[in-house]
C-alpha positions, 0 to 999 in steps of 0.5 A: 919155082913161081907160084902157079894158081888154077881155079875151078867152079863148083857150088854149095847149099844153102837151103834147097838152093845152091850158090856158086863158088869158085875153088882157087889153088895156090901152089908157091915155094915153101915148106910142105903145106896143105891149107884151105881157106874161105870159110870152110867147116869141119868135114870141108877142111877133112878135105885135104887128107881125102884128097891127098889120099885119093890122089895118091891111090891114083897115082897122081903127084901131090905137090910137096910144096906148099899148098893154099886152097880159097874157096871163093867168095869167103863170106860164105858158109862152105858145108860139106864134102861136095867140093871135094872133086873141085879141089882136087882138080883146081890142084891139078890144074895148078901143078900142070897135071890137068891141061887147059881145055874142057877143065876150063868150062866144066864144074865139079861137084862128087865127095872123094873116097881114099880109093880115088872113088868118085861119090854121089853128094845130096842136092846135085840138081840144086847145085847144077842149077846154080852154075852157069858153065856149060859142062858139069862133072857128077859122079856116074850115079848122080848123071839122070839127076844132073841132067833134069836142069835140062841146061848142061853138058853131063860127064859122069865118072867114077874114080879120079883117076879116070877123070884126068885120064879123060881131061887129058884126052888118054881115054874117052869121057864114060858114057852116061848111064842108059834111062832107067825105065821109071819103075811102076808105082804102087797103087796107094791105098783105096778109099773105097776100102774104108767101110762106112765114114761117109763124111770122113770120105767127103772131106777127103775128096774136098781137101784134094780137090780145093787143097784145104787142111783137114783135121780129123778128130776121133777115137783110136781106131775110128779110121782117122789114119786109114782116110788120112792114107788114102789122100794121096791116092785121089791126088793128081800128079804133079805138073812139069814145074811143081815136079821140078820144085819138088825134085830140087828139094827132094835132092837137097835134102839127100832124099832117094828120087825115083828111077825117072828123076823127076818127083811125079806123085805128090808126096806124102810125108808123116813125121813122129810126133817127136819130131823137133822144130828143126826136123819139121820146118828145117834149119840148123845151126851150120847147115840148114837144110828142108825139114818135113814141112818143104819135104812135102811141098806140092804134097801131103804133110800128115801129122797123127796124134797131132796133139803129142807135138809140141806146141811150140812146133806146131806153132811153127807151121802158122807161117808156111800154112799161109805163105806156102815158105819158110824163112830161116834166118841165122847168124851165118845166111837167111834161106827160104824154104818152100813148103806149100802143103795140104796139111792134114793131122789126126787127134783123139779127143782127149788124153785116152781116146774115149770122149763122147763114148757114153760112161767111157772117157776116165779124164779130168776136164782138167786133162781134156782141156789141157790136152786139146789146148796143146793145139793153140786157136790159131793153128786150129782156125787155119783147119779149113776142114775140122771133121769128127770121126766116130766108129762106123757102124757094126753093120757096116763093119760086117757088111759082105760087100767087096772092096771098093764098093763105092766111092774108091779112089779111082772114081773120086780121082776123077772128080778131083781133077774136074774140080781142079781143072775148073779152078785151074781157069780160074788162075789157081791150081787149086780153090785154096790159093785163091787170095782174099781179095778174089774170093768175093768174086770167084765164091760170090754167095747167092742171098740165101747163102750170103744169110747165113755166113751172117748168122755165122758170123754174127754168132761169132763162131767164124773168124774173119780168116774163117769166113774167107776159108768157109767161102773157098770150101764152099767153091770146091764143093760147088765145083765138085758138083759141077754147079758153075753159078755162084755159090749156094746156100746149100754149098756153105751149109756143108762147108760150115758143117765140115768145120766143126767147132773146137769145143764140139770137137773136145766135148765128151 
């Protein structure tokens, strides 16, 4: 018998985008033999007793020959189960089981069980993205995924066996599951719940609509989770292009996507503070995938008791707080992960919580200094919005008002996608984005104003990276006052007291 060969096109991940690889097989004279080369990794290589096993519970001929899979181009890291299929079927091919025809311009992407069952794979609309064949070949509950890149020709099957059925034209192509009507989203949590807190609601309001980080500082049960949670709910949704970009890197890191595909709400992502550098900012060793940080990108990345994080991990956000991505370099590729976030946390203001109540805190300054320096300066300065929540007031507490008295999420949403609306003339979605050397022109302080950023920064309480960031908060509170003139002396006046300094936030 010659040597026959047959090769297919599939694709990897690598980070939240997918690269192209062609699946080569090569069937020769020899003793029987199953190999695949071209860098494959452990659950790669497991590969040839699946598909010999799914092969054979669908009643199809392994070659009792010897066998050579090339995963192509060989330089590349192969992780994964998802080329399963496509060796499977490049097998095929090369033993004249599959006829040429559609097998020629298709890919193949799905894990195949020992029952010849067809399984869905993480990142299907990175790795759709990433082939240029006109047709691609997806287990049947991965077809909506699929189909979002917009550009393909879907097949969804659900075993081996109806696959080659269908490729040697016995039985028809399954027909693609019917669009899911996209299921109702849960209303979020109401800011008009959170009695008293006047300017922990504000600075809610101003992080969602200029896109500033807030950091919330108080004691335990001051409401610091509770207005954190209720930033998602004032949030607008996510235009066409940010809901694709959301939706590869949801998929990429096997997250569920909602009925309708696309990841319309922003998400809100709240990993614990044990959470290591890899689980927040992605990475790994064999494999790197998104962490937290990219899982909420267009979103909300909420960090309670920030201070619990380790340092070295917090640090780890300096570069995604300015860039909006994060570089992964390792020995094997180097990705870029997108990760533009708001980025709120939450910490009390000592180890016990009570600092500045009265006769309360039982601290050392030496535990109080310790515990707030686990958050370094320059992650702290990156807070356009550091804000102290102190307990509300008994008579608020008791107040007989109903829910949403004022101020609820509804109404606030509405002011925050005025204020987006007018920065998004600008150029920018939101007043955060807006580069340094625009700011001077898009937050010009008035001459009252522009005193007393002076003063500030004569004092030195403002960094050069925090005069930029004051004069961008300044510019959304300005807008969410509808106030289109320049910024105000009284704009900077709140955007200086909604950044309270580090010390004020530590002291007792």
């Amino acid at each position: 018998m010659s040597a026959k060969t047959a090769a297919v096109a599939s694709a990897v991940l690598c980070g939240v985008d997918g690269q192209a690889v062609r699946v080569e097989a090569h069937i020769a004279n020899g003793l029987p033999a199953f190999n695949i080369v071209g860098l494959p990794d452990a659950a790669c290589r497991e590969a040839r007793d699946r598909v010999k096993a799914a092969m054979t519970t669908a009643g199809l001929r392994f070659p009792d020959t010897r066998v050579t899979v090339n995963l192509a181009p060989s330089t590349i890291r192969k992780q994964g189960t998802g080329l399963d299929l496509a060796i499977a079927v490049a097998i095929l091919r090369a033993d004249g089981t599959v006829p040429e025809g559609i097998a020629d311009e298709a890919a193949f992407f799905g894990e195949l069980g020992l029952n010849g069952e067809i399984r869905r794979i993480a990142g299907i609309v990175p790795l759709v993205d990433a082939i240029c064949e006109s047709v691609v070949v997806v287990p049947f509950g991965a077809a909506t995924e699929a189909s979002l890149v917009g550009r393909h020709r879907v097949l969804p099957v659900r075993t081996l066996g109806e696959m080659v059925a269908s490729l040697r034209a016995e039985e028809p192509w399954p027909q693609p599951p019917d669009d899911q009507e996209p299921e109702p989203i849960a209303d979020p949590p109401d800011l008009g719940d959170v009695r008293g807190q006047a300017v922990g609601k504000f600075a809610v309001e101003a992080a969602a609509a200029g896109g500033h980080h807030l950091l919330l500082s108080g004691p335990p049960g001051a409401g610091k989770t509770l207005l954190a949670r209720r930033l998602p709910g004032v949030l607008p949704r996510l235009e066409d292009a940010q809901a694709l970009e959301t939706t590869r890197v949801h998929s990429a890191a096997g997250l569920a996507l909602p009925a309708g595909g696309l990841v319309r709400v922003a998400p809100f992502r709240a990993p614990h503070h044990g959470a290591s550098a890899v689980a927040l900012i992605g990475g790994g060793s064999a494999s790197i995938r998104p962490g937290e940080a990219s899982c909420a990108h267009n979103g909300v990345l909420f960090l309670d008791e920030m201070a619990e994080f380790a340092p070295s991990v917090l640090d780890g956000l300096r570069q995604p707080l300015e860039e909006g991505s994060i570089r992964v370099a390792r020995a094997h590729a180097s990705v870029v992960l997108p990760a533009r976030f708001l980025l709120v946390g939450a910490m009390n203001p000592c180890p016990c919580g009570k600092a500045g109540a009265a006769g309360a805190c039982r601290c050392s300054e030496w535990a109080r200094l310790r515990y707030f320096r686990r958050v370094s300066g320059p992650l702290l300065d990156r807070f356009d919005l550091r804000v102290r929540v102190d307990p509300p007031d008994p008579e608020q507490m008791l107040s007989k008002l109903p829910p949403h008295e004022s101020g609820g999420s509804a109404e606030v949403a509405r002011r925050v996608a005025a204020a987006r609306a007018v920065s998004l003339e600008r150029g920018f979605i939101s007043n955060s984005q807006v580069p340094s050397s625009r700011v001077a022109q898009v937050a010009d302080p008035e001459p009252p104003a522009r005193r007393r950023l002076e003063a500030a920064l004569r004092r030195g309480s403002l960094s050069g990276r925090g005069f930029h960031r004051v004069q961008r908060v300044a510019r959304t509170i300005a807008d969410l006052e509808g106030y289109l003139g320049g910024v105000a002396e009284r704009h900077i006046s709140m955007a200086l007291e909604l950044r309270v300094d580090p010390e004020a936030l530590e002291a007792a």
